[in-house]
SEPA-922068 format. One record per residue: residue number from 1; residue in three letters; x, y, z of N, C-alpha, C in turn. Coordinates in Angstrom, 2 decimals. Layout:
- NUM,ALA,X,Y,Z,X,Y,Z,X,Y,Z
...
//
This chain:
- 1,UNK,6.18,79.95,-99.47,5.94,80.53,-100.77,6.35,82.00,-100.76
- 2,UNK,6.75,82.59,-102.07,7.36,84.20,-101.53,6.37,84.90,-102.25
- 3,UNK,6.11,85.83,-101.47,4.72,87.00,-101.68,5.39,87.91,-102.97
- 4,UNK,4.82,88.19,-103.65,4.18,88.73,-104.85,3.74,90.27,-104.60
- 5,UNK,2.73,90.46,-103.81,2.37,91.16,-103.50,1.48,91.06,-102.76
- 6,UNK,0.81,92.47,-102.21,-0.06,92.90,-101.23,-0.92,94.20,-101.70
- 7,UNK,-2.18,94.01,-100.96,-3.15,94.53,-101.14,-3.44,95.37,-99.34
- 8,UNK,-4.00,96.58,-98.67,-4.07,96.51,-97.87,-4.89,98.21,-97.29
- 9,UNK,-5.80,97.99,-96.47,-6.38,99.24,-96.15,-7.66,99.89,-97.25
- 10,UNK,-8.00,98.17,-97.44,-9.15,98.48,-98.21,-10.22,99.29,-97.94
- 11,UNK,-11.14,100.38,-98.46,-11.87,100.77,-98.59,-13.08,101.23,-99.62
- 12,UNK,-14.44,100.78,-98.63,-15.53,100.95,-100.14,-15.75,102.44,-100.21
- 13,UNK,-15.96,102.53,-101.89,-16.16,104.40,-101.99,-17.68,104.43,-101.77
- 14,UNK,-17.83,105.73,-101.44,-20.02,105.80,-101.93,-20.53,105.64,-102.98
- 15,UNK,-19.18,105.39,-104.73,-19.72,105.46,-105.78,-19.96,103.85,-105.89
- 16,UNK,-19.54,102.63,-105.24,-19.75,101.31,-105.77,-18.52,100.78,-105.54
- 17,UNK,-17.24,102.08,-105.94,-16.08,101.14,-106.43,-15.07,100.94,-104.71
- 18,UNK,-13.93,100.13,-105.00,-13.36,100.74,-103.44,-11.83,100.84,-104.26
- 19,UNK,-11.31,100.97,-103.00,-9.67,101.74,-102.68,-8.98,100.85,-101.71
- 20,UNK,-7.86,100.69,-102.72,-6.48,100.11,-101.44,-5.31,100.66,-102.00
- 21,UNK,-4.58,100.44,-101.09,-2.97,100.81,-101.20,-2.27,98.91,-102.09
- 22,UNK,-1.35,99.28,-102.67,-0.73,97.97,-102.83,0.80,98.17,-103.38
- 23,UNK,1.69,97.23,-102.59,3.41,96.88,-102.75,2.97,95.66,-103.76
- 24,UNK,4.19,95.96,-104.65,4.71,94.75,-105.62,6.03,94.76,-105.77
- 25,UNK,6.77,93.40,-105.18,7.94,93.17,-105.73,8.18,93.50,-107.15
- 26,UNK,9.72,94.60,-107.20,10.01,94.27,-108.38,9.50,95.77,-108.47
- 27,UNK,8.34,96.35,-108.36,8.34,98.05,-108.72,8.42,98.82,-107.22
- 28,UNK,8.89,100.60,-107.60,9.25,100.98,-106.76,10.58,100.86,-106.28
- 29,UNK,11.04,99.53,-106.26,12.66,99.57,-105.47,12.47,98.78,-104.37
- 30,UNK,10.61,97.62,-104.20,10.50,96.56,-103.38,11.27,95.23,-104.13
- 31,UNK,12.25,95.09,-103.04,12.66,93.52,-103.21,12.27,92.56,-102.67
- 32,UNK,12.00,92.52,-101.64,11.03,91.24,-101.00,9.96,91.95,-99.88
- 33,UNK,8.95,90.85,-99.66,7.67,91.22,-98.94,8.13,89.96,-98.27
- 34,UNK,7.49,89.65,-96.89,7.64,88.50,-96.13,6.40,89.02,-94.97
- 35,UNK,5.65,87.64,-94.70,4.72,87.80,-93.73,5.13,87.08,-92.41
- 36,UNK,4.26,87.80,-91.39,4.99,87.50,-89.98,3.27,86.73,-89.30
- 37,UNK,3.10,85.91,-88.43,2.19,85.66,-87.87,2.23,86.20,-86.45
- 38,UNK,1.33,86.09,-85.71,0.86,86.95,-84.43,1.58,86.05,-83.84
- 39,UNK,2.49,86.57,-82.71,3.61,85.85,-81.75,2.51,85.41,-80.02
- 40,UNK,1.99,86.84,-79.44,1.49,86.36,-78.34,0.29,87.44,-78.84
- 41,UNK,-0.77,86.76,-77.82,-2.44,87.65,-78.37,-2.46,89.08,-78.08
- 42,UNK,-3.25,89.56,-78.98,-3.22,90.98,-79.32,-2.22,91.31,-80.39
- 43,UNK,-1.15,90.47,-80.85,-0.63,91.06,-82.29,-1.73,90.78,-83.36
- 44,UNK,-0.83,91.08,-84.35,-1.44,90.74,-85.80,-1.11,90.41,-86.86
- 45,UNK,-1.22,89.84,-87.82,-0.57,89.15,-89.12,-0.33,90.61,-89.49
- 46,UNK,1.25,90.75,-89.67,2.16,92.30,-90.80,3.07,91.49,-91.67
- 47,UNK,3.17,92.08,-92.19,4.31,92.01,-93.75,5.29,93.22,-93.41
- 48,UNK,6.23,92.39,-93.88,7.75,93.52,-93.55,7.81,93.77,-95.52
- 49,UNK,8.01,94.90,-95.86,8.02,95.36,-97.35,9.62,96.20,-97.12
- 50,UNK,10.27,95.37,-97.89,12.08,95.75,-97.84,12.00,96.20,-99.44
- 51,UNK,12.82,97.57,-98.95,13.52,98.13,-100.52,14.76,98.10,-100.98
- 52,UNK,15.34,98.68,-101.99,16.73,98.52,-102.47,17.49,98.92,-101.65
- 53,UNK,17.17,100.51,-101.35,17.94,101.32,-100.25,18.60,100.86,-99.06
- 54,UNK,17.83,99.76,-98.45,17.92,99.17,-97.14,16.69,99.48,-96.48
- 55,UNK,16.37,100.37,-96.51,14.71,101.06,-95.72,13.89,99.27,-96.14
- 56,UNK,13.11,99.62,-95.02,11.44,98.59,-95.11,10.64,99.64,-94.43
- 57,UNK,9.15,98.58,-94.03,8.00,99.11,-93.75,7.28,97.81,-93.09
- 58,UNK,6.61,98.34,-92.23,5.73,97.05,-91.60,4.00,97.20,-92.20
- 59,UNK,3.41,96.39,-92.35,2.38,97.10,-93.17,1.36,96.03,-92.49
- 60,UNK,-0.01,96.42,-91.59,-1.35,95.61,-91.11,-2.56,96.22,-91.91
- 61,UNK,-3.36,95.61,-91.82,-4.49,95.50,-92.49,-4.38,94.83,-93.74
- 62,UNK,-3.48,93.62,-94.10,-3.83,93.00,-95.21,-5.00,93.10,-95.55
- 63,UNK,-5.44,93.04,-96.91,-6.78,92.21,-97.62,-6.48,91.33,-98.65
- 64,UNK,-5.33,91.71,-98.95,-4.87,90.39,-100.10,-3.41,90.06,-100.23
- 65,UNK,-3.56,88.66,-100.69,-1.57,88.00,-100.46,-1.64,87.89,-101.66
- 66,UNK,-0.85,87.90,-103.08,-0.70,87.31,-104.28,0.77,86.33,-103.93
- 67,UNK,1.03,85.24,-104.47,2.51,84.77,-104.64,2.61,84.49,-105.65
- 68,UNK,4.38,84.34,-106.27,4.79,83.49,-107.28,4.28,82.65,-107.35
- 69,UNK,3.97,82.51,-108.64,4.01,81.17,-109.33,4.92,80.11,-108.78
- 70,UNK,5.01,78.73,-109.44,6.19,78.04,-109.35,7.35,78.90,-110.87
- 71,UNK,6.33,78.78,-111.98,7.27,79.30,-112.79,8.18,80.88,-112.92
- 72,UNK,7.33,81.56,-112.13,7.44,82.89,-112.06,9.08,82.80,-111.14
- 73,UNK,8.84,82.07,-110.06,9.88,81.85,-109.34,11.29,81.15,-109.71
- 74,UNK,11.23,80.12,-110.58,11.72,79.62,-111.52,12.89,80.72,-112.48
- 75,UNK,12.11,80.94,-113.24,12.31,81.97,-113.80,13.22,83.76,-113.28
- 76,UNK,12.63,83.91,-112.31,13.52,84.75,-111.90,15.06,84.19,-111.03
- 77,UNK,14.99,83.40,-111.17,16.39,82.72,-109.63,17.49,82.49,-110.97
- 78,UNK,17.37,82.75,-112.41,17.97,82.02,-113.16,18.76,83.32,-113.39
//
């Protein structure tokens, strides 16, 4: 399924509310997000976040995956 977006480096504030960072395909100049699973122990589930430029980013501490839709996906390939 292709990621949508990400959520990551969550934190609760002292007022109630919390804080994360988050990539979305499509703003910024992200073209694709792709997740990697832990190869041998001691890694960790990262997302590679690729931009227009050519530059990426490796990014740990997920807290959230969103994906396309079927239609969303659909829809853009056309």
């Amino acid at each position: 399924m292709k990621i949508k977006l990400i959520n990551f480096n969550w934190i609760p504030m002292t007022d109630g509310t919390s804080f994360s960072e988050t990539r979305i395909v499509g703003e910024h100049g992200i073209t694709d997000i792709r997740g990697f699973a832990p190869r041998i122990e001691g890694d960790r589930w990262n997302y590679l976040v690729k931009y227009a430029d050519g530059s990426s980013e490796r990014i740990f501490n997920i807290n959230r995956v969103l994906y396309f839709g079927k239609e969303e996906r659909n829809n853009k390939e056309k």
